[in-house]
ZAGUKOL-749995 format. One record per residue (C-alpha): x, y, z; residue in one letter. Coordinates in nm, 4 decimals. Example, Ala and Ser with C-alpha at 12.3 -4.5 7.8 and 13.67 -1.06 7.14 Angstrom:
2
+----------+----------+----------+------+
!        X !        Y !        Z ! code !
+----------+----------+----------+------+
!   1.2300 !  -0.4500 !   0.7800 !    A !
!   1.3670 !  -0.1060 !   0.7140 !    S !
+----------+----------+----------+------+
//
This chain:
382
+----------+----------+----------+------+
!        X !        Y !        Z ! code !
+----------+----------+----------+------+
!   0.0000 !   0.0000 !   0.0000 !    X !
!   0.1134 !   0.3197 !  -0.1300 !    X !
!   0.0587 !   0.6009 !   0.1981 !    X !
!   0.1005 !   0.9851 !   0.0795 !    X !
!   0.1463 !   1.2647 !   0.3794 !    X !
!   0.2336 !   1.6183 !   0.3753 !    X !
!   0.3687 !   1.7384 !   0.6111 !    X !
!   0.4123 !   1.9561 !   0.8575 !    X !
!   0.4201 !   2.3756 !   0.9028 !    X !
!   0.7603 !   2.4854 !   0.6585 !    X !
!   0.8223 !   2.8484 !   0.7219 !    X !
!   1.0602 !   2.9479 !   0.3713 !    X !
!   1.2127 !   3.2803 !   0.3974 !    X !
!   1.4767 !   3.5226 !   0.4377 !    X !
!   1.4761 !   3.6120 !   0.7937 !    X !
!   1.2467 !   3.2890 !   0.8926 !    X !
!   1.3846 !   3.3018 !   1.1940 !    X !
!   1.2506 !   3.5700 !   1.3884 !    X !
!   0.9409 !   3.3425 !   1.3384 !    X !
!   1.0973 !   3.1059 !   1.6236 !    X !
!   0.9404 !   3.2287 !   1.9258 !    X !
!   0.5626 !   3.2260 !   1.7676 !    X !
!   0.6307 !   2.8758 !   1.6341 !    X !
!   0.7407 !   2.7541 !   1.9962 !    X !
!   0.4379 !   2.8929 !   2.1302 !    X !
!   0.2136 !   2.7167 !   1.8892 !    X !
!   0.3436 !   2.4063 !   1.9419 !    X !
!   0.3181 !   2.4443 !   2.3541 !    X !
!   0.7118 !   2.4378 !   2.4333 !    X !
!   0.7764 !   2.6408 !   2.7545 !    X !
!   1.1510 !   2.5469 !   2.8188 !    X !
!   1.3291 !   2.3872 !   2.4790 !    X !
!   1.6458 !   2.2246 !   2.4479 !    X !
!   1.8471 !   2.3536 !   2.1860 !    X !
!   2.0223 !   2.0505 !   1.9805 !    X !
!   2.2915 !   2.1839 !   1.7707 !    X !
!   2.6890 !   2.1464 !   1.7182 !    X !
!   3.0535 !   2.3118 !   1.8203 !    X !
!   3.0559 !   2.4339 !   1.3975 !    X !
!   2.6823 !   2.6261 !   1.4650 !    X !
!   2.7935 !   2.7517 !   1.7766 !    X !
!   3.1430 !   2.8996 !   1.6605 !    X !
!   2.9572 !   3.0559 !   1.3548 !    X !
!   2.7247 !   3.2231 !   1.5997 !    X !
!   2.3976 !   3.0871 !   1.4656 !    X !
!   2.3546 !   2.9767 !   1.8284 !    X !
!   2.3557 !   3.3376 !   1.9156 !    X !
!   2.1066 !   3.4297 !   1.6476 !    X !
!   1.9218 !   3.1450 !   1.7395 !    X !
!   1.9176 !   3.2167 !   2.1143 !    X !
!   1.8396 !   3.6191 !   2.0303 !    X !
!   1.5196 !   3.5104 !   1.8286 !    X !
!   1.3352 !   3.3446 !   2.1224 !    X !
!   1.3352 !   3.6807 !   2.2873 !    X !
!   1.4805 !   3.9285 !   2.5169 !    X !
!   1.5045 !   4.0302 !   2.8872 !    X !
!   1.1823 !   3.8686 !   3.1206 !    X !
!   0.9971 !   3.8382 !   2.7831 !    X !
!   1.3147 !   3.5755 !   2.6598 !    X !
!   1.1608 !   3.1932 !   2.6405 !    X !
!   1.3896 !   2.9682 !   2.8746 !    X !
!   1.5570 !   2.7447 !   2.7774 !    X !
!   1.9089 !   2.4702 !   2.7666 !    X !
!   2.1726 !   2.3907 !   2.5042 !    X !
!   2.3233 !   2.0937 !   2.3967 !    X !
!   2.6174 !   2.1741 !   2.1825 !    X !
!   2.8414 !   1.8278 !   2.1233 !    X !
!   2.6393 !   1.6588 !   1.8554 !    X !
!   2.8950 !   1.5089 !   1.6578 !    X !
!   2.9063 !   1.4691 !   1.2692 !    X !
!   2.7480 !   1.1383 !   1.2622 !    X !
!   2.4762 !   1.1439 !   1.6415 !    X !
!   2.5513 !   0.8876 !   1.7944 !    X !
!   2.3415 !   0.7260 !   2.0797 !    X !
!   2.6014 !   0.8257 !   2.3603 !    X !
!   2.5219 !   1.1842 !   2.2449 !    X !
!   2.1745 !   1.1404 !   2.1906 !    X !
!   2.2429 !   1.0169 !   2.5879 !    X !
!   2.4067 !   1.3518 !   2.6874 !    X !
!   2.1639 !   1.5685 !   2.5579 !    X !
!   1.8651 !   1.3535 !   2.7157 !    X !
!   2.0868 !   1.3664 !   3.0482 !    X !
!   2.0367 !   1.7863 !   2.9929 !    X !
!   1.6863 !   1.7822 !   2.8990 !    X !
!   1.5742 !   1.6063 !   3.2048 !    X !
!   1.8033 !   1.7991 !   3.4129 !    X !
!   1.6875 !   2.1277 !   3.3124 !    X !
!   1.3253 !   2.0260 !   3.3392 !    X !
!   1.2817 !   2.0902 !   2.9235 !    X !
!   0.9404 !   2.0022 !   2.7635 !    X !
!   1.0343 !   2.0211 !   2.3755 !    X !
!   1.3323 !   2.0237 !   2.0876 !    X !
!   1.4956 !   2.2409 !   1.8978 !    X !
!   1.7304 !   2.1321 !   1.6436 !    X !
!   1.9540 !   2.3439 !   1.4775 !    X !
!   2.2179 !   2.2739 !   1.2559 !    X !
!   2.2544 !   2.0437 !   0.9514 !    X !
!   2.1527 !   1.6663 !   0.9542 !    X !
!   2.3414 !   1.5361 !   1.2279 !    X !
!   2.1755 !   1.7923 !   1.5007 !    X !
!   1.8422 !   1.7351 !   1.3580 !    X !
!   1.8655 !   1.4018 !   1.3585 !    X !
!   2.0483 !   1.3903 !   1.7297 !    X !
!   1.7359 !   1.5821 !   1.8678 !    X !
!   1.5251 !   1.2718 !   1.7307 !    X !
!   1.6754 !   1.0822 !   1.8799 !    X !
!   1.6151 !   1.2654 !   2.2005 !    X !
!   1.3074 !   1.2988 !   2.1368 !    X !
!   1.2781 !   0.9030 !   2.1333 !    X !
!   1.5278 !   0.8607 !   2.4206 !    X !
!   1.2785 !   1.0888 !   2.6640 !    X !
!   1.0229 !   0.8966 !   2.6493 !    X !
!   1.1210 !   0.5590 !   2.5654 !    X !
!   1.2676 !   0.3505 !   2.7836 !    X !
!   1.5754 !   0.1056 !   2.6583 !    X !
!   1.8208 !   0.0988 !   2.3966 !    X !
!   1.8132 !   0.2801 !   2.1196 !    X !
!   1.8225 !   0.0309 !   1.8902 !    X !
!   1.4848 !  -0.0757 !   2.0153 !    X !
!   1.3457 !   0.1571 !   1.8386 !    X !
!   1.5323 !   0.0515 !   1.4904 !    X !
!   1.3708 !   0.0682 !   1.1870 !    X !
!   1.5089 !  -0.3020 !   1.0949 !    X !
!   1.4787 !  -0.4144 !   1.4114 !    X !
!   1.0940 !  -0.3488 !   1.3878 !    X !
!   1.0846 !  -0.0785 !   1.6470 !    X !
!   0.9233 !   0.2091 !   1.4538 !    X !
!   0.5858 !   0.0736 !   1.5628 !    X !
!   0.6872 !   0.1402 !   1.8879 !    X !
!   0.7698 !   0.4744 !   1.8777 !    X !
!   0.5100 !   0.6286 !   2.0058 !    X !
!   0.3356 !   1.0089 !   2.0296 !    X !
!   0.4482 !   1.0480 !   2.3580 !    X !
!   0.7383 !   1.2261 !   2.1929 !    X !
!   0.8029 !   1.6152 !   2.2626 !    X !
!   0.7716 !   1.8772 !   2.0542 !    X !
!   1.0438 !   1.9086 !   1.8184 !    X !
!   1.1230 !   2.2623 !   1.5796 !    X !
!   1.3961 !   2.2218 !   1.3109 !    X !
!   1.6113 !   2.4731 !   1.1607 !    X !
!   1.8428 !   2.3725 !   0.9118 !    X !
!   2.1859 !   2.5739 !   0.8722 !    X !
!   2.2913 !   2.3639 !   0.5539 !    X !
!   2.1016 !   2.2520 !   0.2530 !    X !
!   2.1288 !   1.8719 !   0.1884 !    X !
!   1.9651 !   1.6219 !   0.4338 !    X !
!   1.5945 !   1.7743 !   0.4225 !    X !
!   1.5877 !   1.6169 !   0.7500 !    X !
!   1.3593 !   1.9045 !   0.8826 !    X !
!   1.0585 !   1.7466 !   0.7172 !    X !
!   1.1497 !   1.3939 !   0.7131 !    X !
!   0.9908 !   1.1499 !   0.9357 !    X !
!   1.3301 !   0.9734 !   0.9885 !    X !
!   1.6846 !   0.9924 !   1.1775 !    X !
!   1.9841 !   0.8245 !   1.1307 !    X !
!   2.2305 !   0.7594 !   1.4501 !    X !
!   2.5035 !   0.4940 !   1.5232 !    X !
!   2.3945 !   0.3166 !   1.7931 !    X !
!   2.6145 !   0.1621 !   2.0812 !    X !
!   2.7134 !  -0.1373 !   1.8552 !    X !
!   2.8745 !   0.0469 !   1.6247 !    X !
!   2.5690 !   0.0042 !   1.3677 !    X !
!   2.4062 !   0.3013 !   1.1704 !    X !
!   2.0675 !   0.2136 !   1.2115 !    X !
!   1.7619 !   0.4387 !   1.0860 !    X !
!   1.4721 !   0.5137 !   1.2710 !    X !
!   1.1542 !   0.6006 !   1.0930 !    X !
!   0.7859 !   0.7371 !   1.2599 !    X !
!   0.5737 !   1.0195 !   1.2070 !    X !
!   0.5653 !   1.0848 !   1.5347 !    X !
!   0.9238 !   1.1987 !   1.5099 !    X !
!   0.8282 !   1.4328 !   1.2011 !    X !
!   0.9274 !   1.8024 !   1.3031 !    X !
!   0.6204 !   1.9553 !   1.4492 !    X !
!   0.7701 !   2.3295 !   1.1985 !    X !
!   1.0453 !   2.3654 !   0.9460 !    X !
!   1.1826 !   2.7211 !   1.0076 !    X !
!   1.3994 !   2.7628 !   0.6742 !    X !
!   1.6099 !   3.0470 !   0.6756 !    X !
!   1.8372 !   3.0638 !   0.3770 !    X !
!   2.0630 !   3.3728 !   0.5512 !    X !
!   2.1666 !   3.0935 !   0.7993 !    X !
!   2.3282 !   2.9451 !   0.4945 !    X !
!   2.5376 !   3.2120 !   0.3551 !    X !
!   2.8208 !   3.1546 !   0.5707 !    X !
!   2.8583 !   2.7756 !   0.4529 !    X !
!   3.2653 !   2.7244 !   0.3206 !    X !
!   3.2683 !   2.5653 !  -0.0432 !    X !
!   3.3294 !   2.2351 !   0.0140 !    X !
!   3.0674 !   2.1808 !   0.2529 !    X !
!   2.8075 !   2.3917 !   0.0161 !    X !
!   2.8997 !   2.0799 !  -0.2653 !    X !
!   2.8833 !   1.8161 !  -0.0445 !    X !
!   2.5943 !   1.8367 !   0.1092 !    X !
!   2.4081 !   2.0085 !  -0.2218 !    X !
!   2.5119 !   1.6741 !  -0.4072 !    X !
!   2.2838 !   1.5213 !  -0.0978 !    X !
!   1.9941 !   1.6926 !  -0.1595 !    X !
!   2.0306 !   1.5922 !  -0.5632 !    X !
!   2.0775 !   1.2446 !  -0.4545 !    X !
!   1.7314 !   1.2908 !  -0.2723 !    X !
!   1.5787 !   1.3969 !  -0.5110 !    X !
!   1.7252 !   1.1514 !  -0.7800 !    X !
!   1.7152 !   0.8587 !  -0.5496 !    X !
!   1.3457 !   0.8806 !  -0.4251 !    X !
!   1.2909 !   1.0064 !  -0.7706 !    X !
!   1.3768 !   0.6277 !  -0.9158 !    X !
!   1.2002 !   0.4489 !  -0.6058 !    X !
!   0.9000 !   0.2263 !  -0.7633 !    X !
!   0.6662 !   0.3038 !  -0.4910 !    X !
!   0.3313 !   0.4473 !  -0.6219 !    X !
!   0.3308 !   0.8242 !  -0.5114 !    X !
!   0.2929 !   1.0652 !  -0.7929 !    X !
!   0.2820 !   1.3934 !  -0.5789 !    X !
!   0.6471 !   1.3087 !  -0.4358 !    X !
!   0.7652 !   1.2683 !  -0.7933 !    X !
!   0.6452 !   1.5524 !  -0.8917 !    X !
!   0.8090 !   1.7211 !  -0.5878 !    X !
!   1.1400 !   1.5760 !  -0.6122 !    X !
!   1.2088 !   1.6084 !  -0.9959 !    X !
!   1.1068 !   1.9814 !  -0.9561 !    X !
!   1.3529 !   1.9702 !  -0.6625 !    X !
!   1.6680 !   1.8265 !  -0.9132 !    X !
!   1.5265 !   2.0990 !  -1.1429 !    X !
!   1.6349 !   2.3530 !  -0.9177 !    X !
!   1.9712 !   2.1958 !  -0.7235 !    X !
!   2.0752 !   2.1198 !  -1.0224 !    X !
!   2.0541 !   2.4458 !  -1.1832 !    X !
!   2.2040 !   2.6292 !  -0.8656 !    X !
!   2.4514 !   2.4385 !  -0.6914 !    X !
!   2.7365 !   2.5388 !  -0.9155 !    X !
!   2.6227 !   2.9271 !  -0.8117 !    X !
!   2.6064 !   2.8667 !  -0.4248 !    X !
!   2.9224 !   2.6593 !  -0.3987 !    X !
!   3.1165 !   2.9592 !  -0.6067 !    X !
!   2.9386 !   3.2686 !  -0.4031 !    X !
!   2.7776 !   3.1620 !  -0.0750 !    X !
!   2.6496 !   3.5304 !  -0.0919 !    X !
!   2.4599 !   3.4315 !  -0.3921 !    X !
!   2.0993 !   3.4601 !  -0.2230 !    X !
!   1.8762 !   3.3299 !  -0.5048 !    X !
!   2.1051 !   3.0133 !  -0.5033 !    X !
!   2.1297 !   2.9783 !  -0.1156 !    X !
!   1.7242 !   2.9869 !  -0.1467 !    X !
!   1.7037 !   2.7517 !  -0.4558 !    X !
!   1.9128 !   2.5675 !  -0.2841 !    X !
!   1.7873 !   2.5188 !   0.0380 !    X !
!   1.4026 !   2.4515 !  -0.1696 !    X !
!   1.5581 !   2.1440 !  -0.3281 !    X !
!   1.7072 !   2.0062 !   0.0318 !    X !
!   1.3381 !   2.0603 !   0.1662 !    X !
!   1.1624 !   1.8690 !  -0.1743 !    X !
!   1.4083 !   1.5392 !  -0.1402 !    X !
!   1.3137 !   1.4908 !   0.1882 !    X !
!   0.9279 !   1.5447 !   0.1200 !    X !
!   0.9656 !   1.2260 !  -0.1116 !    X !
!   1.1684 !   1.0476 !   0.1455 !    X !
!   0.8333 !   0.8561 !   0.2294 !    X !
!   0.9169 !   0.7007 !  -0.1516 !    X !
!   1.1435 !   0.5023 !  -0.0009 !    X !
!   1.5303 !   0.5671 !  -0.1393 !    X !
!   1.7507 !   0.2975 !  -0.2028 !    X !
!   2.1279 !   0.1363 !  -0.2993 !    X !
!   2.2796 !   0.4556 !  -0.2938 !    X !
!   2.1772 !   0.5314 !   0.0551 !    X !
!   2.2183 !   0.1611 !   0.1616 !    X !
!   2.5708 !   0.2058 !   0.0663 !    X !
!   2.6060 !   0.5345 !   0.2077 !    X !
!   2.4799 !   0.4370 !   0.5879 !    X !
!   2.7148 !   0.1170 !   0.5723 !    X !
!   3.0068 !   0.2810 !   0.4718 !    X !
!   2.9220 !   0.5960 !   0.7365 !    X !
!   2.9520 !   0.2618 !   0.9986 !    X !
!   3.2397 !   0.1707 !   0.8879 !    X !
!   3.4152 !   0.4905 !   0.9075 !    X !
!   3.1919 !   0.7744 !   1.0540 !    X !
!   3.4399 !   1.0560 !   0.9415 !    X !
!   3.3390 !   1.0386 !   0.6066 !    X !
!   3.0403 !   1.2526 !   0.5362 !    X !
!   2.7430 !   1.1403 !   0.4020 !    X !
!   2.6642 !   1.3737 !   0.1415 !    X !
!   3.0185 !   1.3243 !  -0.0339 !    X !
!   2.9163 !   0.9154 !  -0.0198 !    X !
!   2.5848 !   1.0043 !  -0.1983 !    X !
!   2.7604 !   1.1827 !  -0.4885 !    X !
!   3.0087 !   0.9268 !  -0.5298 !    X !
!   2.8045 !   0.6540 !  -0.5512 !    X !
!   2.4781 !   0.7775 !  -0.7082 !    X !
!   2.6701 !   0.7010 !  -1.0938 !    X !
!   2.7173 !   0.3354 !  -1.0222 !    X !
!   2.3520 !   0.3325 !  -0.8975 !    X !
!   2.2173 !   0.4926 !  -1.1794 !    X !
!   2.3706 !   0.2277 !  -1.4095 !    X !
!   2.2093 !  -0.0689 !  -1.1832 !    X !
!   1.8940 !   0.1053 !  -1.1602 !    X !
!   1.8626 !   0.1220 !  -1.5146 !    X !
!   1.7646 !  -0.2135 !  -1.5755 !    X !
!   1.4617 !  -0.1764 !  -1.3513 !    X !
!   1.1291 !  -0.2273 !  -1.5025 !    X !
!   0.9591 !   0.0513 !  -1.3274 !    X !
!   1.2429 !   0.2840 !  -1.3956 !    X !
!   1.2396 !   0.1783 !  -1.7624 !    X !
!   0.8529 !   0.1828 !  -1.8382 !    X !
!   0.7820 !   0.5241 !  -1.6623 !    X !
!   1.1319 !   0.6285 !  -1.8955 !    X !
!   1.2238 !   0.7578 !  -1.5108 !    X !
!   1.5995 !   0.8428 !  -1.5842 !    X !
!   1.4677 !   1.0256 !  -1.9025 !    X !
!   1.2822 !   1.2517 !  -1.6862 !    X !
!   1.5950 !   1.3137 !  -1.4753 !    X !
!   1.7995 !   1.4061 !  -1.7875 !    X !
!   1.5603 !   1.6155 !  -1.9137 !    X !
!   1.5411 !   1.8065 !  -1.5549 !    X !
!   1.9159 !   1.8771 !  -1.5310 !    X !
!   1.9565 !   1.9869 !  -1.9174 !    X !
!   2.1198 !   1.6951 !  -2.0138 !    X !
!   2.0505 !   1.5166 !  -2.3878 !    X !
!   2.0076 !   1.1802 !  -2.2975 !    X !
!   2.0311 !   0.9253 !  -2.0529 !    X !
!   2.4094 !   0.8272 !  -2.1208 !    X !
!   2.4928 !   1.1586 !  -2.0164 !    X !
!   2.3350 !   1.0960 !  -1.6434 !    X !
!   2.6525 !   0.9221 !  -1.5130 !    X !
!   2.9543 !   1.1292 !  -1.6783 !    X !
!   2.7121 !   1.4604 !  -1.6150 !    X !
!   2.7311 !   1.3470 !  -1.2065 !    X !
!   3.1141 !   1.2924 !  -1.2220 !    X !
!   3.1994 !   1.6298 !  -1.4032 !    X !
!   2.9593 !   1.7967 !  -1.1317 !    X !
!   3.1479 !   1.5922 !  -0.8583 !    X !
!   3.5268 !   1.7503 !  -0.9975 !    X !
!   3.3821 !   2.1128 !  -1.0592 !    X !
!   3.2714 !   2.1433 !  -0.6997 !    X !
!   3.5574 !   1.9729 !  -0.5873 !    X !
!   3.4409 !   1.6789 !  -0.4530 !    X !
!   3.7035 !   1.3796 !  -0.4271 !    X !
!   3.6685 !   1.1697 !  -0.7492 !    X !
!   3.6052 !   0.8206 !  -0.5622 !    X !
!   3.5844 !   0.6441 !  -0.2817 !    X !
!   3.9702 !   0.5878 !  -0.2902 !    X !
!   4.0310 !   0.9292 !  -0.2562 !    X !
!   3.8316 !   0.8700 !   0.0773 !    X !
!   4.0636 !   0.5997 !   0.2208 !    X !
!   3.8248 !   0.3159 !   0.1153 !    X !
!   4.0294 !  -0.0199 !   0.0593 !    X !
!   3.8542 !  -0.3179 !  -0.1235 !    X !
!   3.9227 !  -0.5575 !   0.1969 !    X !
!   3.6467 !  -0.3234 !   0.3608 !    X !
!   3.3694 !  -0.4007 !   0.0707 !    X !
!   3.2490 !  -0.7612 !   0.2800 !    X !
!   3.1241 !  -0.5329 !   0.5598 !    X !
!   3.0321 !  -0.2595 !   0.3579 !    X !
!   2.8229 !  -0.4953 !   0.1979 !    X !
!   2.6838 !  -0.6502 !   0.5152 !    X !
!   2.5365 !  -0.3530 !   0.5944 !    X !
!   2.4233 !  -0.2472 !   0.3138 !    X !
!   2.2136 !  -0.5570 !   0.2291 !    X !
!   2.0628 !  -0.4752 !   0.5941 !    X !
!   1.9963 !  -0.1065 !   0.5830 !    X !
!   1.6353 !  -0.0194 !   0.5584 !    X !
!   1.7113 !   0.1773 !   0.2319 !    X !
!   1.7640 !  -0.1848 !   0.0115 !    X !
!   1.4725 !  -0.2969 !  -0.0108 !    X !
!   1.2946 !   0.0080 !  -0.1829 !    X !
!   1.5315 !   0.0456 !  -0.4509 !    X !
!   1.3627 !   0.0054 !  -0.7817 !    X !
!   1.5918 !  -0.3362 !  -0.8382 !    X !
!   1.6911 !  -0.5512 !  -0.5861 !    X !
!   2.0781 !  -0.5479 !  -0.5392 !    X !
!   2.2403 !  -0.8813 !  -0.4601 !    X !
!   2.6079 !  -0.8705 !  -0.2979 !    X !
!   2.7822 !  -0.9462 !  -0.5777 !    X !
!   2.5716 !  -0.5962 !  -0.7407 !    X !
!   2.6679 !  -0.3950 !  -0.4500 !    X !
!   3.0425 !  -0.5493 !  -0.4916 !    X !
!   3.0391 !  -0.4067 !  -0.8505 !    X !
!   2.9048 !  -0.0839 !  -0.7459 !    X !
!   3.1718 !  -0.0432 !  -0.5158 !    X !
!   3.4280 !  -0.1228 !  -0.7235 !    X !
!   3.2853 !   0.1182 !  -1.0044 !    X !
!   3.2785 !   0.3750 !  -0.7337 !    X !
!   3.6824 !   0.3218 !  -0.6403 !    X !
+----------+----------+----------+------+
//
């Protein structure tokens, strides 16, 4: 069965921010916890963040977390639950890019839910149990890649080392506050890399053979535009119309997240396992060529002429050009060339593959990859 939800209250603007205060009111938080990371902090978006929930005895109360790390994990999910209890908090608000977001849902889980994390797995069978006993939770993305703000999901390496999803609408953010200016200040490589993400989104979910035509609709329109302006906000991060484009197309792949994605993403949570300094994004872009190929022989991808619709989207003549067009992207942003570049060594591709072949993403890509499949996309992706 085929379920189609939108969404939640997206607030898309320059200057979206000052809307903070008004949003926590509506959604009945008295005392948040702010979720974010050392990076927000030291660019002072914590600042700007703190400023817009008021001043003097008017100023809403509330704590800070600050150590999410670039992959949440559950021991920080643990730290920031320790705080939120502590300080007597009653809802979430996540700022930063996909890690803090998806640290504060796992908060949001951890308070009030007892156990292990990994209870509450996605391919464990937990997201049943995740229940609406959650808190409140208000997102605010400082990059433009994950989409995370309106996704139902999280992804967080639990305490045996696995990077495990974890999927409810219960965890979906209760408001997207989407303030391109919090973007402008994003360095080059980091503008790519998680850009490329938001493209894979949108390609990814794009290709998935579940029956949803609004999402497709969304997330070609969303390659459309990242497409079109990635190149522009990578070279200026003053370039406004690009940071906004930009930040559009993040929002649109993760509005078709409930598509399902697939072997690029399977891939990309493994490998993040494996070695959680390597960022996610970058894994995306590297891999999504060798996907693309596989995918090709799909039947649903091949009678709804899916990867002609992609072409067509990003300019490109036909659907040979899909693969080299991804690769030239990858070297004019400046994005390492392949996984090699990354440190990845071939003895690593059995448990790269174990995980992959157990991720949640697997089973929803449009053909079903066997571990000899995923061996080849690997090795393509060296």
């Amino acid at each position: 069965m085929s379920q189609i939800l939108y969404l939640t209250n997206i607030q898309i603007e320059f200057g979206a921010l000052k809307l903070l205060a008004s949003e926590c009111e509506r959604t009945g938080m008295r005392k948040p916890l702010i979720v974010t990371d050392p990076g927000v902090k030291a660019a002072g978006l914590l600042d700007r963040t703190v400023a817009a929930l008021g001043a003097g005895a008017s100023a809403l109360p509330h704590a800070v977390f600050d150590q999410t790390p670039s992959n949440p994990t559950e021991a920080a999910v643990r730290a920031a639950q320790a705080q939120y209890e502590q300080q007597g908090c009653d809802g979430l608000i996540a700022l930063g890019g996909g890690s803090a977001i998806d640290c504060a849902k796992g908060v949001a889980i951890a308070v009030a839910h007892p156990g292990p994390l990994k209870t509450y797995a996605t391919i464990e069978g937990g997201s049943p149990k995740i229940s609406d006993r959650v808190p409140p939770l208000i997102a605010i993305p400082t990059t433009a890649g994950t989409g995370s703000e309106v996704a139902r999901g999280a992804i967080i390496i639990v305490d045996d080392g696995r990077k495990l999803g974890f999927h409810s609408w219960h965890l979906l953010p209760k408001a997207a506050i989407l303030d391109p200016e919090l973007t402008l200040g994003l360095p080059p490589l980091l503008t790519a890399a998680t850009g490329m993400d938001a493209i894979a989104h949108c390609m990814e979910t794009f290709m998935s053979a579940a029956f949803n035509p609004p999402a497709d609709g969304i997330a070609l329109d969303g390659l459309e535009r990242g497409w079109a302006h990635i190149e522009r906000a990578t070279r200026d991060g003053q370039d406004r119309e690009a940071r906004l484009q930009m930040m559009s197309a993040s929002m649109q792949g993760a509005m078709a997240f409930q598509k399902g994605l697939g072997c690029v993403h399977s891939l990309s949570h493994s490998l993040g396992g494996v070695n959680p300094k390597l960022h996610h994004g970058t894994l995306n872009a590297i891999f999504l060529p060798a996907v693309i190929a596989f995918n090709a022989q799909a039947d649903s991808v091949r009678r709804e002429r899916r990867l002609e619709r992609m072409a067509r989207a990003m300019g490109l003549t036909t659907t040979s050009d899909l693969g080299p067009a991804l690769r030239d992207m990858n070297q004019r942003l400046g994005l390492p060339s392949g996984l090699a570049a990354l440190g990845v060594r071939p003895e690593m591709f059995d448990r790269i593959i174990e995980g992959a072949l157990a991720d949640h993403c697997h089973r929803t890509n449009p053909r079903l990859a066997s571990a000899d499949d995923y061996r080849h996309m690997l090795t393509t992706s060296m």
